[in-house]
PDB file of N, CA, C and O in Angstrom:
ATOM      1  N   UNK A   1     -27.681 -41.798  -3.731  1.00  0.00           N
ATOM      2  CA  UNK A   1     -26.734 -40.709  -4.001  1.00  0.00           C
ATOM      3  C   UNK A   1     -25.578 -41.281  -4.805  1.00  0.00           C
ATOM      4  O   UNK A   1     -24.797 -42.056  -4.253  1.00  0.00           O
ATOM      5  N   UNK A   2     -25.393 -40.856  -6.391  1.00  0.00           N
ATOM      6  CA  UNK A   2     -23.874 -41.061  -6.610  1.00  0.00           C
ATOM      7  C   UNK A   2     -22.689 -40.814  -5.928  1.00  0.00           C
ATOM      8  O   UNK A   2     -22.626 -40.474  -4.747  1.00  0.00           O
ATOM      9  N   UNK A   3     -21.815 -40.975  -6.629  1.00  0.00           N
ATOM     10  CA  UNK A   3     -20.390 -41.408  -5.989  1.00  0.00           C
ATOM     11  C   UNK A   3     -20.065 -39.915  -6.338  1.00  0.00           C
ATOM     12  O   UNK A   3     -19.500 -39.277  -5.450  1.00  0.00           O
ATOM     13  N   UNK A   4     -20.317 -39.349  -7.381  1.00  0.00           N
ATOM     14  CA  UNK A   4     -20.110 -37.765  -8.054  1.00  0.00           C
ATOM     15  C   UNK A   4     -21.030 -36.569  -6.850  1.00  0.00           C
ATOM     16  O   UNK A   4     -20.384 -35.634  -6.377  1.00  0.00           O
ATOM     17  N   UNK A   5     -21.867 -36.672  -6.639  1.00  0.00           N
ATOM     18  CA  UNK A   5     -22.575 -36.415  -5.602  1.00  0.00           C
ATOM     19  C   UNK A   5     -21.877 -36.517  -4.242  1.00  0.00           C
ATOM     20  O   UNK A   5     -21.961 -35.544  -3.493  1.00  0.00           O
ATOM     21  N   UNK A   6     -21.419 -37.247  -3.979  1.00  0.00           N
ATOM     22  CA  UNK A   6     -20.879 -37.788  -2.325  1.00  0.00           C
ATOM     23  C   UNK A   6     -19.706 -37.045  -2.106  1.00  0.00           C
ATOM     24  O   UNK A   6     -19.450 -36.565  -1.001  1.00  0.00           O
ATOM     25  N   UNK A   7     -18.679 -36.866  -3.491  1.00  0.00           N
ATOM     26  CA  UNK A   7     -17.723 -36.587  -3.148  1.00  0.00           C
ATOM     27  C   UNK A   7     -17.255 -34.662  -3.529  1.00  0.00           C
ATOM     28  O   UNK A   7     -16.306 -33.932  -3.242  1.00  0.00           O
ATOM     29  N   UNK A   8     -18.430 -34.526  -4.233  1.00  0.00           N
ATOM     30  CA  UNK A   8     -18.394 -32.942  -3.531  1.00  0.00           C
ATOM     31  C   UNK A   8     -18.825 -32.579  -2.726  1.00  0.00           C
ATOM     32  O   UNK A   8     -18.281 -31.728  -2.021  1.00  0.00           O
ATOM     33  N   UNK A   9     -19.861 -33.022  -2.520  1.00  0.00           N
ATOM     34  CA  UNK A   9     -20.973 -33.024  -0.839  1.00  0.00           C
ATOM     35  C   UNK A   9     -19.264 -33.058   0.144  1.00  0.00           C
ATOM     36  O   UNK A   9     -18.594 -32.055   0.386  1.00  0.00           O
ATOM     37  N   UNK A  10     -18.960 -34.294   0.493  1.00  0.00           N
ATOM     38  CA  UNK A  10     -17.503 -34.481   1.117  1.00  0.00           C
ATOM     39  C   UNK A  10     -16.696 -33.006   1.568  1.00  0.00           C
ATOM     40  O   UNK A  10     -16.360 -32.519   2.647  1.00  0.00           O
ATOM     41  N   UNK A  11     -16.558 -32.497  -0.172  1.00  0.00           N
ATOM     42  CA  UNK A  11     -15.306 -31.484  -0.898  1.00  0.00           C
ATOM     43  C   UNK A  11     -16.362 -30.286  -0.115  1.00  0.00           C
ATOM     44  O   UNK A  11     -15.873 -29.916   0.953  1.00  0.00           O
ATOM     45  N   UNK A  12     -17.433 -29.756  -0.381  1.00  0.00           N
ATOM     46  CA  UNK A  12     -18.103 -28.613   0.695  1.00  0.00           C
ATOM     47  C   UNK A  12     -17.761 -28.819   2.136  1.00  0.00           C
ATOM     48  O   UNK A  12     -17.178 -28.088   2.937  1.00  0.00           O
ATOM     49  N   UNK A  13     -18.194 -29.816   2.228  1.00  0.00           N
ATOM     50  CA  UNK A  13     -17.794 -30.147   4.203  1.00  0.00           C
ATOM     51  C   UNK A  13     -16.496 -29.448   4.254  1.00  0.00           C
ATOM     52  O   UNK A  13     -16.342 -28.526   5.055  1.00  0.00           O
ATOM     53  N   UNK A  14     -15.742 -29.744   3.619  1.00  0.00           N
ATOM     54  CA  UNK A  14     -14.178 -29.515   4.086  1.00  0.00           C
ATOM     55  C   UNK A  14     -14.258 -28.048   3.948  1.00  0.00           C
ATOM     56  O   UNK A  14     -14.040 -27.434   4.992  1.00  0.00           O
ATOM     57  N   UNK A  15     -14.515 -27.362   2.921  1.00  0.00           N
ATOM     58  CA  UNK A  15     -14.040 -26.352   2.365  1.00  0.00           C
ATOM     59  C   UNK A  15     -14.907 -25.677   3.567  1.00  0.00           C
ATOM     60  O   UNK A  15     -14.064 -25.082   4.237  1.00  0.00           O
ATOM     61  N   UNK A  16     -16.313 -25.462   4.224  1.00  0.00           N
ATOM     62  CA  UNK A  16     -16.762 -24.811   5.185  1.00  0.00           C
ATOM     63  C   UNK A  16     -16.039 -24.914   6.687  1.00  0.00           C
ATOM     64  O   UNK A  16     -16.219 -24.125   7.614  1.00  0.00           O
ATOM     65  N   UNK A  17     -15.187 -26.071   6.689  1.00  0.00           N
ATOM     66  CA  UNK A  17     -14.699 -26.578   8.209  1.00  0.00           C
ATOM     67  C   UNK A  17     -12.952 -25.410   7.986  1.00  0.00           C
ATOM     68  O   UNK A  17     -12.190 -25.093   8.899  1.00  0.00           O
ATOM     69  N   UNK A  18     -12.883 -25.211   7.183  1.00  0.00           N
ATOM     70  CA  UNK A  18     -11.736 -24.749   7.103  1.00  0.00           C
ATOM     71  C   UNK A  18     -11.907 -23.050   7.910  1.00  0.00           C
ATOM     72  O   UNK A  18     -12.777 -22.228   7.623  1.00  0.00           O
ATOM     73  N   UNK A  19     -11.214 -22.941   8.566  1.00  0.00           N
ATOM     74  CA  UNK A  19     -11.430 -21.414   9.543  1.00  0.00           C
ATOM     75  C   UNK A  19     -11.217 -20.386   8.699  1.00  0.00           C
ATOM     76  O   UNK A  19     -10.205 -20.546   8.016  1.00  0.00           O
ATOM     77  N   UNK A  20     -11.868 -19.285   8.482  1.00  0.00           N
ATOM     78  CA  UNK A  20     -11.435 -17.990   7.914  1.00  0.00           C
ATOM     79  C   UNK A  20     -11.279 -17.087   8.614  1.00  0.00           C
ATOM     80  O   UNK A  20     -12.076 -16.630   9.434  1.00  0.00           O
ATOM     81  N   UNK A  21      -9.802 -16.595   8.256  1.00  0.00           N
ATOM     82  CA  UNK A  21      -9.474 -15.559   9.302  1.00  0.00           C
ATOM     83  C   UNK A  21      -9.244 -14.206   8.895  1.00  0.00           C
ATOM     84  O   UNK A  21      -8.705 -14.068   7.797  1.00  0.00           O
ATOM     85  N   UNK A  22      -9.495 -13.328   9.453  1.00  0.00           N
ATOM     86  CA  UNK A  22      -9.415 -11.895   9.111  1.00  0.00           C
ATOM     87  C   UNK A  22      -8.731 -10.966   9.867  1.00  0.00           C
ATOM     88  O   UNK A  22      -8.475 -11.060  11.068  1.00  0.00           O
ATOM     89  N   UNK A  23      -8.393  -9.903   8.983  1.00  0.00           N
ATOM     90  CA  UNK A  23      -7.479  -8.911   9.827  1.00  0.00           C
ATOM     91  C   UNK A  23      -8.613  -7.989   9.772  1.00  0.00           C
ATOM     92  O   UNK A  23      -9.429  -7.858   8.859  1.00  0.00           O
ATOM     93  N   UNK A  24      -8.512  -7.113  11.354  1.00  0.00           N
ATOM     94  CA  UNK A  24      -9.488  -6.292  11.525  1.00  0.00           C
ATOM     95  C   UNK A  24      -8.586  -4.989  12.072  1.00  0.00           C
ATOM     96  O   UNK A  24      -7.838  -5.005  13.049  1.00  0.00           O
ATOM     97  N   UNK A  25      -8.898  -3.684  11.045  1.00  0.00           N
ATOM     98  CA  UNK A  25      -8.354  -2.806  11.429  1.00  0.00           C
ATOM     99  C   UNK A  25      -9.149  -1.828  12.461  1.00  0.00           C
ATOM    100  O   UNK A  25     -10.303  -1.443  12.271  1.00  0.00           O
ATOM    101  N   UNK A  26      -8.237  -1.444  13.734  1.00  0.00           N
ATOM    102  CA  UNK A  26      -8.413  -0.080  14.401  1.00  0.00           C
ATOM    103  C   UNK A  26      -8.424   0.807  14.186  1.00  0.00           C
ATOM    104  O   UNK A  26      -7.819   1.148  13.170  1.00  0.00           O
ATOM    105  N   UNK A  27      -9.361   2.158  15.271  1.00  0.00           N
ATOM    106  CA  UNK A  27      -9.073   3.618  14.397  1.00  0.00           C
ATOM    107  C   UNK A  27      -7.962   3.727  15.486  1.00  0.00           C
ATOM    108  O   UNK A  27      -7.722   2.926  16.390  1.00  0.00           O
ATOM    109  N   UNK A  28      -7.362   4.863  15.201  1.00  0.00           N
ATOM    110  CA  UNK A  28      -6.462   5.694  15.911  1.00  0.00           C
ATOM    111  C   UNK A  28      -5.928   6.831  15.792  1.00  0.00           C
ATOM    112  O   UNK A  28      -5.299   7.139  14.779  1.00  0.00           O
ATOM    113  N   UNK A  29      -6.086   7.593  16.757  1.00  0.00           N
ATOM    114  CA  UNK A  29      -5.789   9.005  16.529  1.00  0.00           C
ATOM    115  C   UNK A  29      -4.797  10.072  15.363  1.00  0.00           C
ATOM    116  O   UNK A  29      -4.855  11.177  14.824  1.00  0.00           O
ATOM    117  N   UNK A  30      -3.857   8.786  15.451  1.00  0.00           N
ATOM    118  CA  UNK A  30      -2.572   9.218  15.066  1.00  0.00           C
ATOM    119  C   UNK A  30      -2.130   9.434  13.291  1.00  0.00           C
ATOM    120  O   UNK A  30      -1.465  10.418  12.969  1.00  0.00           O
ATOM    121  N   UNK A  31      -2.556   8.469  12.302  1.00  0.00           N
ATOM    122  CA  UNK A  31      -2.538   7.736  11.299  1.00  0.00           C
ATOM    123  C   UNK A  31      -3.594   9.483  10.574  1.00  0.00           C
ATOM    124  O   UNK A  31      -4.207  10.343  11.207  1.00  0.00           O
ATOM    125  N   UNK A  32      -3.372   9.337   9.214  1.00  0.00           N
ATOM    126  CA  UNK A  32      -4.208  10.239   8.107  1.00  0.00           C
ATOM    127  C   UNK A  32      -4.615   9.157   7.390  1.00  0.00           C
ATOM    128  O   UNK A  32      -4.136   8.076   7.047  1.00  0.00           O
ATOM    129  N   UNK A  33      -6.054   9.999   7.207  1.00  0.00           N
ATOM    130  CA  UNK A  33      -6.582   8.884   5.891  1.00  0.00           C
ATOM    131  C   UNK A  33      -5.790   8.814   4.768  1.00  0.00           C
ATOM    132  O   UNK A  33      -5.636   7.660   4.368  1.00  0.00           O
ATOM    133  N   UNK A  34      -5.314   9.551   4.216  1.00  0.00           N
ATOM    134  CA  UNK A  34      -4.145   9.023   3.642  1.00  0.00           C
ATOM    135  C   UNK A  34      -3.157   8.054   3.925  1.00  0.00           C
ATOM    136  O   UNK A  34      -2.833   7.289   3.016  1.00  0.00           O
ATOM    137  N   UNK A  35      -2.726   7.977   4.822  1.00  0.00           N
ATOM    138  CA  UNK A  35      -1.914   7.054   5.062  1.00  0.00           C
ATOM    139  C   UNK A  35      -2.419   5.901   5.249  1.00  0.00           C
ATOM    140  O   UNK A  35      -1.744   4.888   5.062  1.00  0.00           O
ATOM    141  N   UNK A  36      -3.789   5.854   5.679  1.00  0.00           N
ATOM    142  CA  UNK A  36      -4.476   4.248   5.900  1.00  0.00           C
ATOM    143  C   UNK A  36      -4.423   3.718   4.626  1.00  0.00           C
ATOM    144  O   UNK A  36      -3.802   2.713   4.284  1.00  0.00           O
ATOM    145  N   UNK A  37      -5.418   4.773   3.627  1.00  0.00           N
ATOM    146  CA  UNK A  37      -5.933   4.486   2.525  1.00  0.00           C
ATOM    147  C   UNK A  37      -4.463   3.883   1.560  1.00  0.00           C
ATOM    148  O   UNK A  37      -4.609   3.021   0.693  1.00  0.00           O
ATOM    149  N   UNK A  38      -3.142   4.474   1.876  1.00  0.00           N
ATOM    150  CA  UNK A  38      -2.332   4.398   0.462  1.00  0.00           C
ATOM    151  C   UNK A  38      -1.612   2.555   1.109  1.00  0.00           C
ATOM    152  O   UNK A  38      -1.052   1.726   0.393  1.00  0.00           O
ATOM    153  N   UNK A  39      -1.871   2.446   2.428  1.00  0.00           N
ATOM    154  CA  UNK A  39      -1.237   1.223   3.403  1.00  0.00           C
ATOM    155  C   UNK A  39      -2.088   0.485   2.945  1.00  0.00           C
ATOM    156  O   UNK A  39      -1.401  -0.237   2.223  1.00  0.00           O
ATOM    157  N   UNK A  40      -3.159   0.127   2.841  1.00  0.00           N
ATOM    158  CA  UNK A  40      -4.456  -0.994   2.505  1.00  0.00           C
ATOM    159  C   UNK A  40      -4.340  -0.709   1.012  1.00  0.00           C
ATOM    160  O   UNK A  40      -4.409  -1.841   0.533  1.00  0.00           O
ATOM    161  N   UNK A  41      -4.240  -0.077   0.261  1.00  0.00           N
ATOM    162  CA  UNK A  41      -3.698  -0.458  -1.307  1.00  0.00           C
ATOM    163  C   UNK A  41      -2.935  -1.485  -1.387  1.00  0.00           C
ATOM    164  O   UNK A  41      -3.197  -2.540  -1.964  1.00  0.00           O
ATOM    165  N   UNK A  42      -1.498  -1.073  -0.530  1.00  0.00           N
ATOM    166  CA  UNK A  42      -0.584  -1.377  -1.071  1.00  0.00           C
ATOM    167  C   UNK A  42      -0.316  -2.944  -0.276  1.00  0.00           C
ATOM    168  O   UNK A  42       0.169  -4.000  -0.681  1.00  0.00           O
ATOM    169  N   UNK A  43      -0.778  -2.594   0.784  1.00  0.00           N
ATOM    170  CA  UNK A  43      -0.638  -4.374   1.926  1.00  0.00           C
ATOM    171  C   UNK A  43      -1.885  -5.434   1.553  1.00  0.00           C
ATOM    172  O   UNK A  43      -1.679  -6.630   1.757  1.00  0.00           O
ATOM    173  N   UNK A  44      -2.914  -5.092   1.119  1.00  0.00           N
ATOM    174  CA  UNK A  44      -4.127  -6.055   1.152  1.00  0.00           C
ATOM    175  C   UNK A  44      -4.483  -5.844  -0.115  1.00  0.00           C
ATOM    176  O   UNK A  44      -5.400  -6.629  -0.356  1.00  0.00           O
ATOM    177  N   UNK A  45      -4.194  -5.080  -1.218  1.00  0.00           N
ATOM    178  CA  UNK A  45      -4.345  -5.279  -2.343  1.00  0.00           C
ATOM    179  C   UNK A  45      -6.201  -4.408  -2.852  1.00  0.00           C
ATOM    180  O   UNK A  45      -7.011  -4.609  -3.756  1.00  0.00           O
ATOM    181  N   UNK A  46      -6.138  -3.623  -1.878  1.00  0.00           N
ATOM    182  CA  UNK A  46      -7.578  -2.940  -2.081  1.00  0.00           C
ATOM    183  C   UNK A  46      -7.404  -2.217  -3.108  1.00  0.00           C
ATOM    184  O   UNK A  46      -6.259  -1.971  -3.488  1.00  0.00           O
ATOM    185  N   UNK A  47      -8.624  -1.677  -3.834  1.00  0.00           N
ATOM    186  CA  UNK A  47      -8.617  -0.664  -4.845  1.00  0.00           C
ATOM    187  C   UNK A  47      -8.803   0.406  -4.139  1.00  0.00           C
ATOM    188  O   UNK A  47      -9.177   0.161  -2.992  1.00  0.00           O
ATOM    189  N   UNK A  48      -8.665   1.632  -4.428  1.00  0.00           N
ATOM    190  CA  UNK A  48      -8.727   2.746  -3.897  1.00  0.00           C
ATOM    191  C   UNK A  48      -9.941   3.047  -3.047  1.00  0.00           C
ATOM    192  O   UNK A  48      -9.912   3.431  -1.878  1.00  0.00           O
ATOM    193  N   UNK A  49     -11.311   2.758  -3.995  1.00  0.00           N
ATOM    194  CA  UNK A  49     -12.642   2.907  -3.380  1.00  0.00           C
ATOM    195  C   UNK A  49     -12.455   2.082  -2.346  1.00  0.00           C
ATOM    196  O   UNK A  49     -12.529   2.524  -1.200  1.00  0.00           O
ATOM    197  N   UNK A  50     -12.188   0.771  -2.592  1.00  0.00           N
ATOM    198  CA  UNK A  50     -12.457  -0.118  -1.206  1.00  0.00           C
ATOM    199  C   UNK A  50     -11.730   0.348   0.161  1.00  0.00           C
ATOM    200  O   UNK A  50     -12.205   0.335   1.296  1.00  0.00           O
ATOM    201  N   UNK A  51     -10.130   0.867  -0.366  1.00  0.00           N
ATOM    202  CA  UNK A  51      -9.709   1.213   0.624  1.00  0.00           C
ATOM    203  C   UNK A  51     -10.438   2.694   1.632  1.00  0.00           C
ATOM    204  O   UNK A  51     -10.821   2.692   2.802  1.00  0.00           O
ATOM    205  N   UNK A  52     -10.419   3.637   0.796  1.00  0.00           N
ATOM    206  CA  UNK A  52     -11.190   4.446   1.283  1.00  0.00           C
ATOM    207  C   UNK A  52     -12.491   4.242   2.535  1.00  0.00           C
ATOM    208  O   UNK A  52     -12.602   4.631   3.698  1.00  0.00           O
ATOM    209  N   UNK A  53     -13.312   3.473   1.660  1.00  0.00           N
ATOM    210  CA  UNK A  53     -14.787   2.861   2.459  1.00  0.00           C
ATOM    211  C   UNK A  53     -14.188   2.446   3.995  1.00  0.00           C
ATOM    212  O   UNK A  53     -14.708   2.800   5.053  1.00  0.00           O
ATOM    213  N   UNK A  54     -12.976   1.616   3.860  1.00  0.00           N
ATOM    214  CA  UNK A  54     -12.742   1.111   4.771  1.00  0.00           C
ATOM    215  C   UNK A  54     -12.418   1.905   6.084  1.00  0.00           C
ATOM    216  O   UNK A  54     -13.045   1.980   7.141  1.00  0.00           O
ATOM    217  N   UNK A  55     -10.993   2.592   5.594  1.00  0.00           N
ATOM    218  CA  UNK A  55     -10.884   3.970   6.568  1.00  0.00           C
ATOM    219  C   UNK A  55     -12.485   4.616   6.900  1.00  0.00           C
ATOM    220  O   UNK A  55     -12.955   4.417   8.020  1.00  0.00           O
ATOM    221  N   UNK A  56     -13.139   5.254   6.052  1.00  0.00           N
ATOM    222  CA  UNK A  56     -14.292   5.916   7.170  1.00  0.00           C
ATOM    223  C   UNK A  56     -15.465   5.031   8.084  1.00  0.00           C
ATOM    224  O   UNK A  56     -16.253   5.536   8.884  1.00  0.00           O
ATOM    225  N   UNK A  57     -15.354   3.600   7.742  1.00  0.00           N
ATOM    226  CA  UNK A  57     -15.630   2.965   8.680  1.00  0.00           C
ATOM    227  C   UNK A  57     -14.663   2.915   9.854  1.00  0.00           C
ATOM    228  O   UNK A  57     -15.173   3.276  10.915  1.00  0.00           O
ATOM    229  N   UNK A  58     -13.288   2.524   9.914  1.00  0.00           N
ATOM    230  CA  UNK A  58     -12.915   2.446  10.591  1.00  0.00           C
ATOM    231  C   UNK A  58     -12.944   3.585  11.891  1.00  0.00           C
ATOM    232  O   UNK A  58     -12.758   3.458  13.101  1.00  0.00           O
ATOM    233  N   UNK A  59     -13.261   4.718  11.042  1.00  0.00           N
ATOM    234  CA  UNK A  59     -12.777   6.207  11.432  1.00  0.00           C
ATOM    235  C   UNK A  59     -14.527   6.195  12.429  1.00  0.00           C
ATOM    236  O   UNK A  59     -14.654   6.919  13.417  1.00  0.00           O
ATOM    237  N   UNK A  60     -15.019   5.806  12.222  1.00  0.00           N
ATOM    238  CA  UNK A  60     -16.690   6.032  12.460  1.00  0.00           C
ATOM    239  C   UNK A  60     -17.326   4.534  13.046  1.00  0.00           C
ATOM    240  O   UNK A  60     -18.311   4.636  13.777  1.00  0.00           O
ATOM    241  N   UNK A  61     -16.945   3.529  12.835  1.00  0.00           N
ATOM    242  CA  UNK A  61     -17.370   2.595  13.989  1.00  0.00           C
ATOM    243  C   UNK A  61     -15.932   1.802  14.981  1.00  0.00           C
ATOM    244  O   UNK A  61     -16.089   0.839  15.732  1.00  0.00           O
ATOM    245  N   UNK A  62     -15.049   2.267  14.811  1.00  0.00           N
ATOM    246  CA  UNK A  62     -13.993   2.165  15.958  1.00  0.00           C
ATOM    247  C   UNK A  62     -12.985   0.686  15.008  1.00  0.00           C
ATOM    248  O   UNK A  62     -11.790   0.415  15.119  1.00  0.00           O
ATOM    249  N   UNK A  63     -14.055   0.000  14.135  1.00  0.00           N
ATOM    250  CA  UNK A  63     -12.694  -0.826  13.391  1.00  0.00           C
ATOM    251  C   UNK A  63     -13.909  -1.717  12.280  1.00  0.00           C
ATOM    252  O   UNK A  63     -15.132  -1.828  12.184  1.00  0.00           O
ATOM    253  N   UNK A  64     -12.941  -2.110  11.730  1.00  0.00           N
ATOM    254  CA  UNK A  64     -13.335  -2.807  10.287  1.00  0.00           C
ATOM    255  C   UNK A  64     -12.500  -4.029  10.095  1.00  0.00           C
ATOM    256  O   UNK A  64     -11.470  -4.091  10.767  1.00  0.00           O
ATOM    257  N   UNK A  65     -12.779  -4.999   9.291  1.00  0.00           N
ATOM    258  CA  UNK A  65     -12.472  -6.612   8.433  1.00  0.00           C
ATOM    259  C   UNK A  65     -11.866  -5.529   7.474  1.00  0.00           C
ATOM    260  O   UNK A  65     -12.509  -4.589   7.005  1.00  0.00           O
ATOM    261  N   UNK A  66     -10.272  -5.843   7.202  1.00  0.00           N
ATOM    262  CA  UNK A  66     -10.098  -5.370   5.407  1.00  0.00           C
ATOM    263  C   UNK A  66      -9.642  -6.116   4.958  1.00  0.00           C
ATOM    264  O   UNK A  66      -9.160  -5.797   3.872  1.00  0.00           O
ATOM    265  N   UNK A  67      -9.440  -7.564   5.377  1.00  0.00           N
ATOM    266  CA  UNK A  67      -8.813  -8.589   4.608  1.00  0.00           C
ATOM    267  C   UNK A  67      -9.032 -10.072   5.372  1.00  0.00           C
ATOM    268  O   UNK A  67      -8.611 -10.424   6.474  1.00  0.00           O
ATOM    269  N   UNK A  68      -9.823 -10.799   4.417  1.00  0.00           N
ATOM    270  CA  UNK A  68     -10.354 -12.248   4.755  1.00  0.00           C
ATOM    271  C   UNK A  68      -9.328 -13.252   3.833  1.00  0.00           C
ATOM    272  O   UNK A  68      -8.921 -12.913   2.721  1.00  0.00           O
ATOM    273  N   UNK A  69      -8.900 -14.854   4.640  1.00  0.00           N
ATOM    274  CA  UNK A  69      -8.112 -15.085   3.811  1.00  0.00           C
ATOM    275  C   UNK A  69      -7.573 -16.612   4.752  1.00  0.00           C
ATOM    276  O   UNK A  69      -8.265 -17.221   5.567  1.00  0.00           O
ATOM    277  N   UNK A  70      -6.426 -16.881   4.406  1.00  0.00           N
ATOM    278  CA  UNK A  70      -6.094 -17.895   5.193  1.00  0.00           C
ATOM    279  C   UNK A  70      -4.784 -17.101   5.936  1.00  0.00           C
ATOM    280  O   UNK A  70      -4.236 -16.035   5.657  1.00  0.00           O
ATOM    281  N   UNK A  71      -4.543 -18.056   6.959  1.00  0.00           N
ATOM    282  CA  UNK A  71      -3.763 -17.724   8.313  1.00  0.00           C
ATOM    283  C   UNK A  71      -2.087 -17.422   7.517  1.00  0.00           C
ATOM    284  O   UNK A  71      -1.401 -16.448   7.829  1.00  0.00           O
ATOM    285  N   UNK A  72      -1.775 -18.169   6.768  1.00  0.00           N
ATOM    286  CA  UNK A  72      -0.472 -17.936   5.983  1.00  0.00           C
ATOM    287  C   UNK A  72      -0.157 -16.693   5.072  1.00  0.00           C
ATOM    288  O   UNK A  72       0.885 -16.049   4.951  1.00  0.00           O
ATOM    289  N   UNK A  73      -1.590 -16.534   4.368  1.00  0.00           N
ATOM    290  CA  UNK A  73      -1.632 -15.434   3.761  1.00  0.00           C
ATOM    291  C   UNK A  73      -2.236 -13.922   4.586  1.00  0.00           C
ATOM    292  O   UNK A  73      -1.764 -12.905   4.077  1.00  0.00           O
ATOM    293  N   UNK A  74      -2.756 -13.790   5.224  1.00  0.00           N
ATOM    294  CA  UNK A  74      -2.976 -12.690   6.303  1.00  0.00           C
ATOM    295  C   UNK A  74      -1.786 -12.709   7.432  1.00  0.00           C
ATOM    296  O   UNK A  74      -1.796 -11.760   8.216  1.00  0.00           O
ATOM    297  N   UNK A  75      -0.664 -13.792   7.602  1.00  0.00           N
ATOM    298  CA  UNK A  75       0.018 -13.001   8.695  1.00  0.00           C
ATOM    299  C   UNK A  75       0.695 -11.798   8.432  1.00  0.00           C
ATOM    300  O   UNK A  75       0.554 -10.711   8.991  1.00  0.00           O
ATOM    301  N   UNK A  76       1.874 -12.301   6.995  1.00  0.00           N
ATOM    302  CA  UNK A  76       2.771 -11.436   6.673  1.00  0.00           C
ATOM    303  C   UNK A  76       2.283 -10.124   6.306  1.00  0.00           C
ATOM    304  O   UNK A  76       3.006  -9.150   6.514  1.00  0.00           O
ATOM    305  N   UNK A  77       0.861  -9.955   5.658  1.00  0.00           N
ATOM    306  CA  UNK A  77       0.024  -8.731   5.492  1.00  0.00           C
ATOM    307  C   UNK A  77      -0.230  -7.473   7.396  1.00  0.00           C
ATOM    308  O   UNK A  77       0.091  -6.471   8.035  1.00  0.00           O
ATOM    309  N   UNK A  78      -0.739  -8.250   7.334  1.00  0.00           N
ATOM    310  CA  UNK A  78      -0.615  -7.848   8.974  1.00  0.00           C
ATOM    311  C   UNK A  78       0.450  -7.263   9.739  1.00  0.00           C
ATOM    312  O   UNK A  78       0.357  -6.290  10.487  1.00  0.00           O
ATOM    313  N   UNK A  79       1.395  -7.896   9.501  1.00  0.00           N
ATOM    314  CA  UNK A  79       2.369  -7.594  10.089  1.00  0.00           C
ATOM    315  C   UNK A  79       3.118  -6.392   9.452  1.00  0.00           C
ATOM    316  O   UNK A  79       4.037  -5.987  10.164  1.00  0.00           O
ATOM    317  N   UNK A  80       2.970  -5.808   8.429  1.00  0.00           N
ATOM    318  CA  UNK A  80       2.940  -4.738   7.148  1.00  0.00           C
ATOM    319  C   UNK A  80       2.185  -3.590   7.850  1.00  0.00           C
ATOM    320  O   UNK A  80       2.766  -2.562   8.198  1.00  0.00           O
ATOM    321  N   UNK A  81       0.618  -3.845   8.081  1.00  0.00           N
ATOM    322  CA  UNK A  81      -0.140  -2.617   8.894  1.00  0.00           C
ATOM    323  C   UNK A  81       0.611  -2.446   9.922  1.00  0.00           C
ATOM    324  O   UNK A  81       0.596  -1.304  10.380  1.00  0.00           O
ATOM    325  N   UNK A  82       1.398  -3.357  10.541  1.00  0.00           N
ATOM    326  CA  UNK A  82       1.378  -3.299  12.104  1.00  0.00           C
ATOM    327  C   UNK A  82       3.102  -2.270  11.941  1.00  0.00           C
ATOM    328  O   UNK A  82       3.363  -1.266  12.604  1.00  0.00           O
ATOM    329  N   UNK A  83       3.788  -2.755  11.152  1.00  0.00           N
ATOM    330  CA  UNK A  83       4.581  -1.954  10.867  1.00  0.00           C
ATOM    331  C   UNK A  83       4.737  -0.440   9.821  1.00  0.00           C
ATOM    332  O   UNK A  83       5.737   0.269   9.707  1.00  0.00           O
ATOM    333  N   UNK A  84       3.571  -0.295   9.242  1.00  0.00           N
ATOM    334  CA  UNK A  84       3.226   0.752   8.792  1.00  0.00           C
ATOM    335  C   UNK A  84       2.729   1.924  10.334  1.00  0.00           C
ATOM    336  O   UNK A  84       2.722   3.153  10.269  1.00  0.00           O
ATOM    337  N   UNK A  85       2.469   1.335  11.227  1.00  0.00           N
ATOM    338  CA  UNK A  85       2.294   2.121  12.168  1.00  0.00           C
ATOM    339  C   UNK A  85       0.766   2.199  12.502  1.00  0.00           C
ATOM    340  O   UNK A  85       0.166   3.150  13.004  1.00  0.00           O
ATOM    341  N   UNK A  86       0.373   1.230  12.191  1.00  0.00           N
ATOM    342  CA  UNK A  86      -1.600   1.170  12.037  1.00  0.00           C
ATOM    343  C   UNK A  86      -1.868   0.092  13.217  1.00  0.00           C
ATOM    344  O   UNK A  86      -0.971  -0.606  13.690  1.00  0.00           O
ATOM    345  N   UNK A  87      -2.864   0.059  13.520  1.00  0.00           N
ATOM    346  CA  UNK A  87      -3.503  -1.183  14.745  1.00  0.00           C
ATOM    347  C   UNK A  87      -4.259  -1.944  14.058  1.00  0.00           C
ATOM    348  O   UNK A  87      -5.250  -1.549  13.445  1.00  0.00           O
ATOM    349  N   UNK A  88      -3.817  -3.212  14.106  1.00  0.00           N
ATOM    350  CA  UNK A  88      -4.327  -4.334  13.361  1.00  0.00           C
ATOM    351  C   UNK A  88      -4.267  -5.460  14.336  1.00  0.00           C
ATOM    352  O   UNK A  88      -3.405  -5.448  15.215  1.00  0.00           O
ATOM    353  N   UNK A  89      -5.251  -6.569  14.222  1.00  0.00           N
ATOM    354  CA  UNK A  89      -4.752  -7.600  14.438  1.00  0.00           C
ATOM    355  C   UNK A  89      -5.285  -9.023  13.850  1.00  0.00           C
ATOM    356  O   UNK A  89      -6.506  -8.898  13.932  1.00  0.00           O
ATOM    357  N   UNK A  90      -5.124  -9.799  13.519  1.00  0.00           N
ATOM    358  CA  UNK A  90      -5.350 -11.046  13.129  1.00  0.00           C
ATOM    359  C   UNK A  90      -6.168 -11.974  13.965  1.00  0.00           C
ATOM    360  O   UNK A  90      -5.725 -12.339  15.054  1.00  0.00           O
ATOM    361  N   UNK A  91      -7.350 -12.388  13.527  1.00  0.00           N
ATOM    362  CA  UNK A  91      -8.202 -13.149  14.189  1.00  0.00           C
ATOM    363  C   UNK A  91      -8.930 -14.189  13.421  1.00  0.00           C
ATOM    364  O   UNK A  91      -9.736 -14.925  13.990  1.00  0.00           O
TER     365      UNK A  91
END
C-alpha cells in the first residue's frame, strides 16, 4: 500500500468516526403548515419543496430529520425552531 493510499484510507476513518447529528422535527397540534414550512426555509436553509415534504411527513408519521450537520452548526438552528414555537430536538 502507498503512503498516498494510507493516508486517505486514515482521512475516511476519521471522517466516518466523526458523529452526525440531526435535528428531528415533531408534529404538533398547534403550528400551520405554513408556519413550519416558512420556519425550515428560513432556519435550516430548505427550499420550499423540501420544506414542504418535510411538514407532511412530519404531519403524517409523528416527526422527521430536517437538518443533518455538525453539533455547532445544528445547535443555534435548533434553538430557532424551538423558539419559533415548533418541537425540535437535537440528537
Amino acid at each position: 500500500m502507498s503512503t498516498k493510499e494510507r493516508i486517505q484510507e486514515e482521512s475516511s476513518v476519521a471522517e466516518l468516526e466523526q458523529k452526525e447529528n440531526q435535528i428531528v422535527l415533531f408534529n404538533d397540534e398547534v403550528n400551520t403548515f405554513d408556519h413550519v414550512i416558512n420556519t425550515l426555509i428560513h432556519v435550516c436553509d430548505h427550499t420550499p419543496e423540501q420544506a414542504e415534504q418535510c411538514s407532511i411527513i412530519v404531519h403524517y408519521k409523528g416527526k422527521c430529520t430536517v437538518k443533518t450537520g455538525s453539533y455547532d452548526d445544528l445547535k443555534p438552528r435548533c434553538s430557532l425552531l424551538l423558539d419559533a414555537g415548533l418541537s425540535a430536538e437535537l440528537v
